[in-house]
N, C-alpha and C positions, 0 to 999 in steps of 0.2 A: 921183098915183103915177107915177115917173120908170121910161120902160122903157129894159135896160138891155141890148143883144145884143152875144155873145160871137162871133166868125169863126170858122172855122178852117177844112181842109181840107175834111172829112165834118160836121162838127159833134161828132164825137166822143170827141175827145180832152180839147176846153174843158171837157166834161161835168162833169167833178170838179170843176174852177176854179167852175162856175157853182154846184153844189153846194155848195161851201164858200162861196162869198161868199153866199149864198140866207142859211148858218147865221149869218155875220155882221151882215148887214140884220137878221135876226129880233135877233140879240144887241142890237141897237143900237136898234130899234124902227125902222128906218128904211124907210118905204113907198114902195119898190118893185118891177118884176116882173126875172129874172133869165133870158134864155137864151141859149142854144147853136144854132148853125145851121152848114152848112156853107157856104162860100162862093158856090156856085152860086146859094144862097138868097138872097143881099144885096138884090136889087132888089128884094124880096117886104117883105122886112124892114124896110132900113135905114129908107126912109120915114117908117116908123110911132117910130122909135124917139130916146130922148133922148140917146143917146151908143152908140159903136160899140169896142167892143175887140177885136182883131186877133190871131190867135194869131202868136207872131215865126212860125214856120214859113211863114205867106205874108205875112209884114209887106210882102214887097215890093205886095203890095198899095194899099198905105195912100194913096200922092200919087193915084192914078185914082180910088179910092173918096171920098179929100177932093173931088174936081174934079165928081165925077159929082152929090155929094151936100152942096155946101159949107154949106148949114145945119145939118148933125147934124154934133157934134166925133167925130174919129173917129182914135185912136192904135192903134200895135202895143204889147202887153203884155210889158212887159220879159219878157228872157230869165228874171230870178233871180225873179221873182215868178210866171212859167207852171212854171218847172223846179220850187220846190217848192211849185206849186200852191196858194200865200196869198193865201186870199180876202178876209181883211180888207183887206191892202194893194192889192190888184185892185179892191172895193170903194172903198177911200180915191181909187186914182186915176179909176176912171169917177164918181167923184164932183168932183173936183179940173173931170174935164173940163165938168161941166155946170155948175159953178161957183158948189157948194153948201157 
């Protein structure tokens, strides 16, 4: 089971995004866990995890979080895929990154 965490400020904006890509895995049969955390959290998390998505909001994140943690892949989610919250395509790409 590939785990799959969302960033963001609080963790609660992704909340949606995580929920619809959750309904897209189930669509697709595809076994993995799906969350949300806020960025304060990353060290707790990223660890454990098989891929990292980034809300754009702190994308600038992204080059320290690859540095700190260069074995888990880890991208900002495009702007047009958080703006209207497509979990399938969110899905496709944390899967692109685990290189599945």
């Amino acid at each position: 089971m590939k785990k799959i965490v969302l960033l963001c400020s609080t963790g609660m904006s992704t909340s949606l995004l995580v929920n619809r890509m959750r309904e897209a895995a189930k669509e697709d049969g595809y076994d993995c866990e799906i969350h949300a955390y806020g960025i304060a959290e990353a060290a707790g998390v990223i660890p454990d995890s098989d891929c990292v998505l980034i809300g754009p909001q702190i994308r600038f994140n992204v080059p320290k979080l690859k540095e700190k943690y260069p074995s888990v892949p880890i991208e900002a989610i495009d702007m047009r895929i958080y703006g209207t919250m497509d979990g399938r395509t969110a899905l496709e790409e944390a899967k692109k990154l685990m290189d599945q």
